[in-house]
VEXNUKE-565626 format. One record per residue (C-alpha): residue number from 0; residue in one letter; x, y, z. Coordinates in pm, whole numbers, plus 32768, in hexadecimal, padded with zeros to 4 digits. Example, Ala and Ser with C-alpha at 12.3 -4.5 7.8 and 13.67 -1.06 7.14 Angstrom:
0  A  84CE  7E3E  830C $
1  S  8557  7F96  82CA $
END
This chain:
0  X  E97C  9095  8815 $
1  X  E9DA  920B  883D $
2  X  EA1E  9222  86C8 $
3  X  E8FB  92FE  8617 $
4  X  E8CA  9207  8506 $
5  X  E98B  90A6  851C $
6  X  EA1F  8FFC  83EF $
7  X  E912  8EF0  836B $
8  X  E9F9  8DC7  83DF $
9  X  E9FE  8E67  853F $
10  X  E8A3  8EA8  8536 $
11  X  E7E6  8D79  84C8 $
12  X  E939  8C86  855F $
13  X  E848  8B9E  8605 $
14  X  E75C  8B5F  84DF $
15  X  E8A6  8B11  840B $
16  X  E91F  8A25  8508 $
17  X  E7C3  8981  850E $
18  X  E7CA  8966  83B5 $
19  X  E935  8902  83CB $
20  X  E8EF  87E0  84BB $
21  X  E7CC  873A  83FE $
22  X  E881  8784  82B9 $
23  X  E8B3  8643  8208 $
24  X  E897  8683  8082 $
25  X  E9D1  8699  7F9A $
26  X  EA81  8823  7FC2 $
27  X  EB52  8893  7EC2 $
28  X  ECDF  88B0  7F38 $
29  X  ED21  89CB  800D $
30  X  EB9C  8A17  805E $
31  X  EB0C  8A14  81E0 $
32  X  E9D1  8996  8177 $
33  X  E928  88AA  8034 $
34  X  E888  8995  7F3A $
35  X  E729  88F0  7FCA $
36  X  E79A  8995  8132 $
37  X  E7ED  8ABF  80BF $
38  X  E6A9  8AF3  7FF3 $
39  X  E5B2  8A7A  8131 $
40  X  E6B4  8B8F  8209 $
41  X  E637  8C79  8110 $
42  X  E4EF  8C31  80D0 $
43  X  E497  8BBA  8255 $
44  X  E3F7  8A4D  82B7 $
45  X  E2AF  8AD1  8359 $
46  X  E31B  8A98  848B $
47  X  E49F  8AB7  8542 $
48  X  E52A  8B5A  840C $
49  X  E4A3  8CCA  83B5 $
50  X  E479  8D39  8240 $
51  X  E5A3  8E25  81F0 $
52  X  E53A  8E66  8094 $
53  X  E38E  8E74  7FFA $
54  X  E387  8E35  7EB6 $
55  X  E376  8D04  7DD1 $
56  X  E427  8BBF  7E22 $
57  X  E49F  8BAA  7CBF $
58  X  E558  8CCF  7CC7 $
59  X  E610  8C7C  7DF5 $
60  X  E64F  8AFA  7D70 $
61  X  E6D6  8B92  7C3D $
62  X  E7C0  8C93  7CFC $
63  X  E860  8B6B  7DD2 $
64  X  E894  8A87  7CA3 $
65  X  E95B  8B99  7C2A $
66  X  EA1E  8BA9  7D2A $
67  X  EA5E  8A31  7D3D $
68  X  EB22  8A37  7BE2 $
69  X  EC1C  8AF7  7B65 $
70  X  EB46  8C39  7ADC $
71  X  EB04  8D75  7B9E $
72  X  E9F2  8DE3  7C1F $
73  X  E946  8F5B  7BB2 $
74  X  E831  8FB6  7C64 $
75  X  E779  90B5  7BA7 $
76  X  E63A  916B  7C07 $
77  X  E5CF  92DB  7C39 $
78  X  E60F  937E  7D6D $
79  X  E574  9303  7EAC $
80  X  E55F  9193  7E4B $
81  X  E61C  90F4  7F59 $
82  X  E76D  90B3  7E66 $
83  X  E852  9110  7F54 $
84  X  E7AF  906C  808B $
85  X  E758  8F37  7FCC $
86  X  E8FC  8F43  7F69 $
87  X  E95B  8F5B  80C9 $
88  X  E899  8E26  8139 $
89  X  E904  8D5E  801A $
90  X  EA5E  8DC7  80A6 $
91  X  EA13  8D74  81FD $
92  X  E961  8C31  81B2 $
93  X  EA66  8B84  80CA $
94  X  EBD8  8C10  813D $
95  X  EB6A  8C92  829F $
96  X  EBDB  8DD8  8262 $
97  X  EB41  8EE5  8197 $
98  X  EC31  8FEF  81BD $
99  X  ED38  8FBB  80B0 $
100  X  EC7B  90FD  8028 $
101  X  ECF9  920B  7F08 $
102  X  EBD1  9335  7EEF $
103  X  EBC1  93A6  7D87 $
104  X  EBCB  951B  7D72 $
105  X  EC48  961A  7C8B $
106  X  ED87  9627  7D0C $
107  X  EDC0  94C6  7D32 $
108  X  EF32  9457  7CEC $
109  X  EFA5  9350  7C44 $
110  X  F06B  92EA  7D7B $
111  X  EF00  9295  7E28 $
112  X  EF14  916F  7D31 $
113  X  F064  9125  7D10 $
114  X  F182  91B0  7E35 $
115  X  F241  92A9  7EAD $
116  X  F350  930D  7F69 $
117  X  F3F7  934B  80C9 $
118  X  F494  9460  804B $
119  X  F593  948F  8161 $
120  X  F5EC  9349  814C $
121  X  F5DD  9353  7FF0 $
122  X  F700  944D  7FE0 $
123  X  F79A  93CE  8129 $
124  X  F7D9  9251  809E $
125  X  F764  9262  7F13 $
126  X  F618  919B  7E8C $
127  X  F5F9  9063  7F61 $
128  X  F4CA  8F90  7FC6 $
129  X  F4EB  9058  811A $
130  X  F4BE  91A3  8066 $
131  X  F38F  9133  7F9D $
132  X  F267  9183  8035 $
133  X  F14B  908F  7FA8 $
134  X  EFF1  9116  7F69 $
135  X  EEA6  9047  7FC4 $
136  X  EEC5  8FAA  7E74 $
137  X  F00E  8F24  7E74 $
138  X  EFC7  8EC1  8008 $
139  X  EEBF  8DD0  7F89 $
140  X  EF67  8D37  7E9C $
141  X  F076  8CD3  7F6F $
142  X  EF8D  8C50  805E $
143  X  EE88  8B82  7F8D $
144  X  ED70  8C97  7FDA $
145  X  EC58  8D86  7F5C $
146  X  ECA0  8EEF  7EE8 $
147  X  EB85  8FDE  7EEF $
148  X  EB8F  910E  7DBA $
149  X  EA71  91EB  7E2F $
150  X  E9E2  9300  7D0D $
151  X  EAED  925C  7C05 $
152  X  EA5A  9364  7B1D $
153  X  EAC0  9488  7BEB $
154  X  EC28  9423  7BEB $
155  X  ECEA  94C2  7A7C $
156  X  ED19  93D5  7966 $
157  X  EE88  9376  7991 $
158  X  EE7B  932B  7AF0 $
159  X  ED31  9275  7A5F $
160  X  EE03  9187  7981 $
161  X  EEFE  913A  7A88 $
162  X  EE16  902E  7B05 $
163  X  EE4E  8F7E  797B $
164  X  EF69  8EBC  79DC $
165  X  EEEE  8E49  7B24 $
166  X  ED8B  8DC4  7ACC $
167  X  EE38  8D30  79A0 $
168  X  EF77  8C9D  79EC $
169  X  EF75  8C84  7B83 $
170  X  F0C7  8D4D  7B9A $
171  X  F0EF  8E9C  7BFA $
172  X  F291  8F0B  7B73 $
173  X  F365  8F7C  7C6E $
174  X  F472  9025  7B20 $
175  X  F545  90F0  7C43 $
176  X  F59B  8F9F  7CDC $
177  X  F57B  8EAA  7B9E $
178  X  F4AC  8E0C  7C75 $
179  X  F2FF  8DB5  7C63 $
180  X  F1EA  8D6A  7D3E $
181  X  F12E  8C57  7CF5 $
182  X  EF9A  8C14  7D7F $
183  X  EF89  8AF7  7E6E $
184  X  EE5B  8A22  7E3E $
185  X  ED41  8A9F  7EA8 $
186  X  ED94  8C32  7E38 $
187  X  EC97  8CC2  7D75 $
188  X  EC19  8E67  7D50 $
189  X  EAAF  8EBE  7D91 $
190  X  EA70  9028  7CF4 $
191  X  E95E  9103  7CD7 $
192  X  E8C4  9230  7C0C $
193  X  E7B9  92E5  7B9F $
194  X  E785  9385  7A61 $
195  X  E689  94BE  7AF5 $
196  X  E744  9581  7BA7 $
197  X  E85A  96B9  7B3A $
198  X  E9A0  9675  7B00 $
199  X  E992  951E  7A6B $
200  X  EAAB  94AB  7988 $
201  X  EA23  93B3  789D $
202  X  EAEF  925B  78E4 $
203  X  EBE3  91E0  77B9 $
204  X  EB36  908B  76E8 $
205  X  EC94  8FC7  7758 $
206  X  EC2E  9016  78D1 $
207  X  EABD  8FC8  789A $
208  X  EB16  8E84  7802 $
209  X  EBCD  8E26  791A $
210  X  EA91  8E3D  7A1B $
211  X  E956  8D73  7A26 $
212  X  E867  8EB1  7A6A $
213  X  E722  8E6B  7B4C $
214  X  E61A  8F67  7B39 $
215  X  E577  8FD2  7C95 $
216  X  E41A  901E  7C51 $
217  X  E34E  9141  7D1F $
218  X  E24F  90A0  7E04 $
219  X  E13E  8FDA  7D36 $
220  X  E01C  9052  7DF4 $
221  X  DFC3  9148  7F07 $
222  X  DF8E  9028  802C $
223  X  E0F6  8FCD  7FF7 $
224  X  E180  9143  8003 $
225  X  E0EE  916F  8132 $
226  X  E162  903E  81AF $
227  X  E2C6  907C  814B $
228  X  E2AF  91F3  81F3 $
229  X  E1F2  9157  8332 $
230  X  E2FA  9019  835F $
231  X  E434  913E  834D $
232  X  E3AE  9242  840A $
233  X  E378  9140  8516 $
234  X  E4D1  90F6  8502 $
235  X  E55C  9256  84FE $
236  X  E478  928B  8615 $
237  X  E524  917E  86EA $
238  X  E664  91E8  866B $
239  X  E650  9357  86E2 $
240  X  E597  92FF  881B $
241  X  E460  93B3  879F $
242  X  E319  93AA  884D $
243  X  E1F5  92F3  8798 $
244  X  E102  93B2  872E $
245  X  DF9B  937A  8714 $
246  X  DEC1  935F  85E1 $
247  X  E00D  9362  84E0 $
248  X  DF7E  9281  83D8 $
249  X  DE7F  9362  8371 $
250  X  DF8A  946D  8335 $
251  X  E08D  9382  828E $
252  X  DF38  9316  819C $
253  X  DF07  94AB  812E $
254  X  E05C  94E2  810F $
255  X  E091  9393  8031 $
256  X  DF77  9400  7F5A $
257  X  DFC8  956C  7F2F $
258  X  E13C  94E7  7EC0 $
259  X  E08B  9428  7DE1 $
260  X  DF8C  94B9  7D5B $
261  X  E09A  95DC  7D19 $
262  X  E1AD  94E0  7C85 $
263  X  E08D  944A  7B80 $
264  X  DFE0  95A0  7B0F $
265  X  DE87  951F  7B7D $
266  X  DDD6  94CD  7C8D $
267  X  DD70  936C  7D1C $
268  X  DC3B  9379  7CB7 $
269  X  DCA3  93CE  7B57 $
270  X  DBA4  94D1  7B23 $
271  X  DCB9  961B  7B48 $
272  X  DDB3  964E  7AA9 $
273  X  DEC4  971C  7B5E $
274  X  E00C  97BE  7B1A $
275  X  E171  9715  7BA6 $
276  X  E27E  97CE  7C5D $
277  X  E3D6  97D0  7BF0 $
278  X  E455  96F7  7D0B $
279  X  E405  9577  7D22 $
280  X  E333  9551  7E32 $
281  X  E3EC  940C  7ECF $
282  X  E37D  9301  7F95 $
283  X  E4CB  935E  8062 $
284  X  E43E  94AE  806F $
285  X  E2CE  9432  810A $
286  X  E3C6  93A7  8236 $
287  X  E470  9501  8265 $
288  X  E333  95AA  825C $
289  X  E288  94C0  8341 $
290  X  E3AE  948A  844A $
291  X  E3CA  9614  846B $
292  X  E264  9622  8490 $
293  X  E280  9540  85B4 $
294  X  E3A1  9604  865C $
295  X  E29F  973E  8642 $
296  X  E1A0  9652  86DE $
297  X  E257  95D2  87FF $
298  X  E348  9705  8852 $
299  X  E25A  9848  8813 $
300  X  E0DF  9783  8801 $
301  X  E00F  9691  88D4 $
302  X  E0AB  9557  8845 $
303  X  DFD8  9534  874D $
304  X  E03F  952A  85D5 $
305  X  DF20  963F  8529 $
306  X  DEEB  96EF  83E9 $
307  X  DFE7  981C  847B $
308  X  E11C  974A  84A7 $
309  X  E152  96CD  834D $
310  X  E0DB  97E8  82A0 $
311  X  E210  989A  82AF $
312  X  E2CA  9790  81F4 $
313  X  E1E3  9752  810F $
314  X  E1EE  98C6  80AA $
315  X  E363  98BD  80CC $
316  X  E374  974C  7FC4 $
317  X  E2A0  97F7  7EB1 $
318  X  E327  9926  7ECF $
319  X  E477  9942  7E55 $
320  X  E45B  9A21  7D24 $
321  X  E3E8  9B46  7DC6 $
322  X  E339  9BD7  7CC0 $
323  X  E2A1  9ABB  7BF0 $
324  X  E263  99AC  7D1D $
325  X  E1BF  9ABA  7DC4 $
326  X  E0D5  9AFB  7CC4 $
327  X  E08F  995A  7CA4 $
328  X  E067  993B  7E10 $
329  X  DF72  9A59  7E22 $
330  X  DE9A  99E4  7D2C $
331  X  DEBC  9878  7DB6 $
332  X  DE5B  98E3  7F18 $
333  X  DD0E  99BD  7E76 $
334  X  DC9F  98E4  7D44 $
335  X  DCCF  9758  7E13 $
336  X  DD0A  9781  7F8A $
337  X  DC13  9880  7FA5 $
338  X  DAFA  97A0  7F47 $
339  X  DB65  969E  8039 $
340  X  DA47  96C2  8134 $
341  X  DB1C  95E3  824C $
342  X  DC8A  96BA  81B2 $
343  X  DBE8  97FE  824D $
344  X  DCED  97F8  8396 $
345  X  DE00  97B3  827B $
346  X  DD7F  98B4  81B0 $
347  X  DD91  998A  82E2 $
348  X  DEE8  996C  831E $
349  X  DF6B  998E  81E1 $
350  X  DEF2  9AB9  818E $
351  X  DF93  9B45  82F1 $
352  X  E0E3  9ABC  8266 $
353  X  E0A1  9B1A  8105 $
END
């Protein structure tokens, strides 16, 4: 593909046809695969199907079963805990197409949930089902599919609560035509938020009520970080056509730990206590750090991933108050790497950076 990052049904279309071949447990109308396929898509088989999301098997059980009734789905987490990509493949896996897509922000409209119009044909022929212009909501309710609502919370409350009337009555009103949409079997909305960053408007109790919220947890242990950041930097790598470099666990284990041991206030050990930044130090972050640390590697180095390549965006992750992370990350680097006798290269290179 010459596409820089391919939809997840595009991507992964020959595990889903595997899947969809050897398929033969009960699916819920309108869905590509049973809930039981769509959970071993996500989770992997250990063999021809790779894991697309780490975390526990409950959680993603839970998720499906949501989806296989008449409830939507919020997926709810702090930043950096794979909502959005476990949304997509959730998408992907059960309507084959994860790009009936409305991006919360600020200035989100209420027509992102509802319609709009052509104007000029709007005031060339008057409202008509021609002139209406249908957003990704209303497009997969007509066709029986999964919406995605990414950072729900970011969107203002009254474009919030136009989502009331279709989680609870599966009709979205049409009053400039008399007319009304309603969701074809197999329509359902998979949302998510986060309640750390800025600019979060609190969503409405008769819009919570309406979703069955699922909590994505941070990784449980360090091991599992690590795999997480080593499994999608692997994958970016491939994607971008980057070279593999050398030695890059070792990296992706100090830069896991620092993130960390920086997100917790203390260090793995448990015998120092530390100070946290202001930012949150995500596992989506580790992959930025560690994939740019690789570019360095291949492009300006020998090939090999070091201590030099990721220190930059490790500095760069902590630091984004540049006054009070500084002073965190400073004592950080003197009081805990410092006394790392194998974190002297890394202690090395930060200070250069620092």
């Amino acid at each position: 593909m010459t596409v820089l990052r391919p939809h997840a049904e595009d991507q992964y279309a020959d595990e889903l046809e595997m899947l969809a071949k050897s398929d033969d447990r009960p699916r819920p109308p309108g869905w590509k695969l049973s809930p039981w396929a769509v959970t071993t898509y996500l989770l992997g088989d250990g063999d021809q199907i790779t894991p697309k999301y780490i975390g526990p098997r409950r959680i993603v059980e839970v998720a499906v079963a949501t989806l296989a009734t008449d409830r939507a789905l919020l997926l709810l987490g702090v930043p950096g805990t794979a909502k959005t990509w476990l949304s997509e493949h959730l998408a992907a896996a059960i309507s084959g197409d994860s790009t009936l897509l409305v991006q919360g922000t600020a200035g989100t409209a209420e027509e992102a949930i509802r319609y709009g119009w052509n104007y000029a044909r709007l005031l060339a022929e008057g409202p008509s089902r021609d002139a209406l212009t249908p957003s990704p909501v209303m497009r997969a309710m007509a066709e029986g599919r999964l919406a995605r609502v990414e950072e729900l919370t970011r969107m203002p409350s009254d474009v919030q609560d136009a989502l009331i009337t279709v989680l609870s009555e599966k009709t979205l009103p049409i009053p400039e035509l008399n007319e009304e949409v309603q969701a074809a079997r197999g329509f359902n909305v998979i949302a998510t938020a986060n309640d750390r960053d800025r600019g979060v408007n609190e969503l409405s109790s008769a819009l919570r009520r309406r979703f069955n919220t699922v909590v994505l947890p941070v990784p449980a242990s360090a091991e599992e970080e690590i795999d997480i950041v080593a499994r999608r930097v692997a994958q970016l790598g491939r994607s971008l056509e980057l070279p593999v470099a050398a030695t890059g666990l070792d990296e992706i284990r100090r830069v896991v730990t620092i993130f960390r041991e920086l997100r917790s206030g203390t260090t793995a050990d448990g015998r120092t206590t530390v100070k946290s930044p202001s930012g949150t130090l995500s596992t989506a972050e580790a992959i930025s750090v560690v994939t740019n640390g690789i570019a360095l590697a291949a492009h300006f180095g020998d090939g090999v991933l070091r201590a030099g390549d990721v220190a930059a965006g490790i500095v760069g992750a902590v630091i984004q108050d540049p006054v009070s992370d500084r002073v965190v990350w400073h004592e950080y680097l003197e009081t805990v790497v410092r006394e790392r006798l194998d974190w002297r290269d890394f202690y090395r290179a930060c200070r250069d950076v620092s």
